[in-house]
C-alpha positions in Angstrom: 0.0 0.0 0.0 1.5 3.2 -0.9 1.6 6.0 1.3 -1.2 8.3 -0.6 -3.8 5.4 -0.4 -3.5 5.4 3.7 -6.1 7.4 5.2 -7.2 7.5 8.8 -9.1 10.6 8.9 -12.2 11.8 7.5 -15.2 13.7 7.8 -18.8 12.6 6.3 -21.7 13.8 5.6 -24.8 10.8 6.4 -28.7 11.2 5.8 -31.5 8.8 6.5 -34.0 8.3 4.8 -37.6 9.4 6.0 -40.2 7.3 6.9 -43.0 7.2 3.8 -46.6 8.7 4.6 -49.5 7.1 5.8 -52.5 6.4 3.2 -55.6 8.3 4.2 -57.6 6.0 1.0 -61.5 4.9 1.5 -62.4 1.5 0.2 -64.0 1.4 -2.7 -65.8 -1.4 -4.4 -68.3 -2.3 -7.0 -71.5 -2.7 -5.1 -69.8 -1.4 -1.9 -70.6 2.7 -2.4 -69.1 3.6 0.9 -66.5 1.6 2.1 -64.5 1.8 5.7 -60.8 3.5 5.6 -58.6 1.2 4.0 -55.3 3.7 3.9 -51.6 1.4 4.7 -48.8 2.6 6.5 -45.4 4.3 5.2 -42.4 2.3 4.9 -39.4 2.7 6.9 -36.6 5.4 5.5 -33.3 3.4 5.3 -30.8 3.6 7.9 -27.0 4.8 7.4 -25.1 1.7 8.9 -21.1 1.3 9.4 -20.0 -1.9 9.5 -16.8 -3.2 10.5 -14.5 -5.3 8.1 -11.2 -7.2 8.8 -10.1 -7.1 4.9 -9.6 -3.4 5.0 -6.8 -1.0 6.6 -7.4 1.6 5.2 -10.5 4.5 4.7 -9.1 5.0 1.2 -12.7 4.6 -0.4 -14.3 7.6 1.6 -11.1 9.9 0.2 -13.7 11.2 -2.4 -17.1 10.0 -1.9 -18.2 11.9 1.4 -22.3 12.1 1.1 -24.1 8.9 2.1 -27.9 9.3 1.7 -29.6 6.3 2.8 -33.4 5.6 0.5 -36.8 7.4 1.6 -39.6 4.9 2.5 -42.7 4.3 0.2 -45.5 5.8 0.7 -49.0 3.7 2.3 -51.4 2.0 -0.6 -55.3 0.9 -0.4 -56.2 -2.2 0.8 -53.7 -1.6 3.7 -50.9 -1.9 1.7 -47.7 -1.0 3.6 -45.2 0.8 1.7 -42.0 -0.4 1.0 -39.1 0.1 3.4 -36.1 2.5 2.2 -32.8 0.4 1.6 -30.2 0.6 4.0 -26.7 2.0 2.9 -23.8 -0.2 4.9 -20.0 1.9 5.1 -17.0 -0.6 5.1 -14.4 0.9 7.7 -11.4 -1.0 8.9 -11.9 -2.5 12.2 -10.5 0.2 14.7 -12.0 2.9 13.4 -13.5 5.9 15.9 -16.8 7.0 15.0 -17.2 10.5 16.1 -19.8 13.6 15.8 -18.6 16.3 13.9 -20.2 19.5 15.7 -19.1 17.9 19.4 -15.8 16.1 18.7 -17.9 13.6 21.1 -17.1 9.4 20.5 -20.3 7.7 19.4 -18.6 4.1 19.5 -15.5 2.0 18.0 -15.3 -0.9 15.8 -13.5 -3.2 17.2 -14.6 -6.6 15.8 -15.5 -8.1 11.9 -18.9 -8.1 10.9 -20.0 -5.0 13.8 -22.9 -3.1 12.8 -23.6 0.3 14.6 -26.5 2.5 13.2 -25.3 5.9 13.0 -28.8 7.6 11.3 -31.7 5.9 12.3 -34.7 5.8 9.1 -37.4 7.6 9.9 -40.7 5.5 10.7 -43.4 5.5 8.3 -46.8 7.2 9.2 -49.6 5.3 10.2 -53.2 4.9 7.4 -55.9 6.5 8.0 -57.3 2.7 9.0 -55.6 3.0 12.5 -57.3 5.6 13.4 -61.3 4.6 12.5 -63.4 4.3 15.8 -67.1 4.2 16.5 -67.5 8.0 16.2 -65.3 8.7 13.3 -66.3 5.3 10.9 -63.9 7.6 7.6 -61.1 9.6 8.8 -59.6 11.2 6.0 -56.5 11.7 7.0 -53.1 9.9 8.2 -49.7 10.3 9.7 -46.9 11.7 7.2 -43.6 10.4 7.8 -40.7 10.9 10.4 -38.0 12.4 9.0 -34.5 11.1 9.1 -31.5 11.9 10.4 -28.3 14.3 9.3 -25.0 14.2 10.6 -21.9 15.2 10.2 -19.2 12.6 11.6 -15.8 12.0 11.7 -14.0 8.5 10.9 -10.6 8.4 13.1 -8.6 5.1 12.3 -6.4 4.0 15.3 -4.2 1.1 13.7 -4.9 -2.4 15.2 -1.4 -3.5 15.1 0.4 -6.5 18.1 3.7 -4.0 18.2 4.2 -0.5 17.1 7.6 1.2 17.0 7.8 4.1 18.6 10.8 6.5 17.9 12.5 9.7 17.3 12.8 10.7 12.9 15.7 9.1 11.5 15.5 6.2 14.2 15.5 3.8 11.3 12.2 2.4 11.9 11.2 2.5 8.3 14.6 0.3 8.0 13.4 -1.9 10.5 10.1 -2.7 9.4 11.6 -3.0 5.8 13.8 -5.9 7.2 11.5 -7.7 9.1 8.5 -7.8 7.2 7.4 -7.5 3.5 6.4 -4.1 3.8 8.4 -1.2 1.7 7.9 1.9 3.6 9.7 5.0 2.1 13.1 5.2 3.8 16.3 8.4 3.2 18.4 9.5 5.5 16.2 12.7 6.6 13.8 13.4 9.4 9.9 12.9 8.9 10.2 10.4 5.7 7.3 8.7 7.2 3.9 10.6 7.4 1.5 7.9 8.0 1.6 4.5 9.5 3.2 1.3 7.7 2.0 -2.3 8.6 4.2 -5.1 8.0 3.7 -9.1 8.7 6.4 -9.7 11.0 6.8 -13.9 9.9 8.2 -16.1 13.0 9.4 -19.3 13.5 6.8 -22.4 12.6 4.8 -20.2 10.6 3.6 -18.0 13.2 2.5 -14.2 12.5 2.4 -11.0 14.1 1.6 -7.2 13.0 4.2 -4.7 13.3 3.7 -0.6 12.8 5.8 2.0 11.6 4.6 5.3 13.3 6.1 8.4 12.6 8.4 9.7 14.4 8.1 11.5 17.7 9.2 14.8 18.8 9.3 16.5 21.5 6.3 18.1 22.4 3.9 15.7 20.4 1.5 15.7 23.4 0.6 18.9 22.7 0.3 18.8 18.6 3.6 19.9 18.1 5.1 18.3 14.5 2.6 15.7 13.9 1.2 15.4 16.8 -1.9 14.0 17.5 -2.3 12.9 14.2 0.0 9.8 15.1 0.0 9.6 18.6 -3.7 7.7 18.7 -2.3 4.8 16.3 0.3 3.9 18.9 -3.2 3.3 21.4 -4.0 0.0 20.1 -0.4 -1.4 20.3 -0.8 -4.3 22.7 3.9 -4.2 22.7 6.2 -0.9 22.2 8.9 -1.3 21.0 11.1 2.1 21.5 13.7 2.1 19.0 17.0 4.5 19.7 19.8 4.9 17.6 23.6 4.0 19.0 25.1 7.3 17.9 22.3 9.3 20.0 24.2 11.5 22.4 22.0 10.4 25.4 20.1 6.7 25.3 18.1 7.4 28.9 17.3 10.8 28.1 15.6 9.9 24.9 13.5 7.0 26.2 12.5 9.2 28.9 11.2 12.1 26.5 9.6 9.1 24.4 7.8 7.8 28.0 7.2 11.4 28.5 5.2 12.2 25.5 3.4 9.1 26.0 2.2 9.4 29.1 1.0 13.1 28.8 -1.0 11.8 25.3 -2.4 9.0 27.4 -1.5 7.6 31.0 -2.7 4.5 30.1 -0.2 3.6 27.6 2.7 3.3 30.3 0.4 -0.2 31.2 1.3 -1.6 27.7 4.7 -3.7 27.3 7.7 -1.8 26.5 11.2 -3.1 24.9 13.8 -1.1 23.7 16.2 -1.8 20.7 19.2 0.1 20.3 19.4 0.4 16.7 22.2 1.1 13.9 24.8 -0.6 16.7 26.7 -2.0 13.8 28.6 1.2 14.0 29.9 0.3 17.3 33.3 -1.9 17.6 32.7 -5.0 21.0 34.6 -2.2 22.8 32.4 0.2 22.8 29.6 -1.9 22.5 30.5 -3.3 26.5 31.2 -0.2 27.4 27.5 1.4 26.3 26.1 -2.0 28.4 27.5 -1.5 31.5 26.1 2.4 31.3 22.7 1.3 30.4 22.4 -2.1 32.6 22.5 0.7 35.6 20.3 3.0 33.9 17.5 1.7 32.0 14.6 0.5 33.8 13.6 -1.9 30.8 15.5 -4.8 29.1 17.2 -3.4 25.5 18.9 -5.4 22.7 20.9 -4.1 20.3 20.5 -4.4 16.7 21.0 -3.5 13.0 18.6 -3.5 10.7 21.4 -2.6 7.4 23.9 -5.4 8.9 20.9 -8.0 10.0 22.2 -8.2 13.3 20.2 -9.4 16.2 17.2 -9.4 14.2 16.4 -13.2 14.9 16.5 -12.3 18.1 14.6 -9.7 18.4 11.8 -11.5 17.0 12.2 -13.8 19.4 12.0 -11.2 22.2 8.7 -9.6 20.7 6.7 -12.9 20.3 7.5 -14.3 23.8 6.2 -10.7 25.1 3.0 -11.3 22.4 2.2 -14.3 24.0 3.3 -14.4 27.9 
């Protein structure tokens, strides 16, 4: 998937449809000159359904379509025929999508699991014939109920990636690099900062077969909590990421200090991150000679509060065991 066909954020415009009028008709018959009301009911507009769907990952399809207007119902016949019901219109989204109203930036639901249905306009119902409303005193009403009408809204679809382990990093980490390595995914990778602008998924492919989903997220700055760089705008995939894996570069001048800004900006997006598993691979450590390389363990054995590995994505080292690492976290 390339990077212009990944979208995760939109805003829609839905309609009902309203509910078809009641039929305020009189029977009429040869030989019968006044017959009793005989008006059906209106059908039911169509509701505006999303429905959840494990084949997609993207909201690419609603990139240019962005009315959904669901059918009105039919209108009540004689002989208490009921009108037909307007049809439904279903929206596809990728399971993990946020489902919000426009006007109050309030969360109407999630879709979390394949097949979900959630209404998010309901059809309007159709109005009752003039039959149901016939009583001794009034033996021909001549009228009926018109329709409800149906709803309008203005909502936002907000895709938070569903992914088992998201890499979490400053630009220029080399997660791109990573992900590249580990998985058939081919994420745009230079040697600049921001080369990622939306989230990459990868199968990560493990011993006997097995599978997990790894994510590319853009890089983090400091100050993401607050919008700054990107911002929100990636923050929220990193949410559904059951393992973190922080990824910091050999040559940075100060390992701690930049998983502590990472934690930082984390925990001030959302607290409850901190609760998810964390790991930390020291990248690009093929640059280091077994001197230094001891010499950077014995600093960070005292002053890293989580276990680390290091690796190299360009030189393939440690990469077999890193895998190892993130599928006995996966499955503890």
């Amino acid at each position: 998937m390339t990077e212009g066909n990944f979208v995760d954020y939109v805003k829609l415009y839905v309609s009902s449809g309203k509910g078809g009028k009641g039929s305020a008709h009189l029977h009429r018959e040869k030989y019968i000159a006044k017959g009793g009301p005989d008006g059906g009911d209106g059908g039911r507009g169509g509701n505006v359904i999303i429905r959840g769907n494990k084949n997609l990952w993207t909201l690419f399809e609603y990139k240019f379509k962005r009315h959904f207007r669901a059918e009105h119902g039919g209108d009540g016949g004689k002989q208490r025929s009921t009108g037909a019901d307007g049809a439904d219109v279903y929206m596809n989204v990728p399971l993990g999508t946020v489902v919000r109203d426009k006007s109050t930036n309030e969360i109407l639901f999630e879709i979390t699991e394949d097949g979900e249905e959630k209404i998010i306009a309901q059809g309007g119902k159709g109005g009752r014939g003039n039959w149901h409303f016939k009583s001794a005193t009034n033996q021909t009403p001549r009228y009926a109920q018109p329709g409800i009408p149906g709803e309008e809204k203005e909502i936002i679809l907000e895709l938070k990636v569903l992914a088992d382990v998201g890499l979490v990093g400053f630009p220029n980490a080399g997660k791109s690099t990573l992900l590249s390595v580990v998985t058939a995914a081919k994420p745009k990778i230079a040697d600049y900062e921001f080369t990622t602008l939306k989230p990459n998924l990868g199968i990560v492919k493990h011993r006997e077969f097995q599978t997990f989903v790894m994510a590319d997220i853009p890089g983090i700055i400091e100050g993401a909590a607050e919008g700054k760089g990107l911002g929100h705008y990636f923050l929220r995939h990193i949410e559904r990421n059951s393992t973190l894996l922080f990824l910091i570069p050999a040559d940075a001048d100060d390992i701690k200090k930049q998983y502590d800004i990472l934690l930082d900006e984390l925990k001030r997006y959302n607290p409850e991150m901190l609760d998810k598993e964390r790991f930390i691979a020291i990248s690009k450590s093929d640059m280091l000679d077994d001197e230094l390389k001891a010499e950077l363990k014995t600093e960070l054995d005292k002053t890293l509060p989580v276990n680390y590995m290091f690796i190299s994505a360009v030189a393939q080292q440690g990469i077999t065991e890193l895998k190892d690492k993130l599928w006995d976290m996966l499955n503890s």
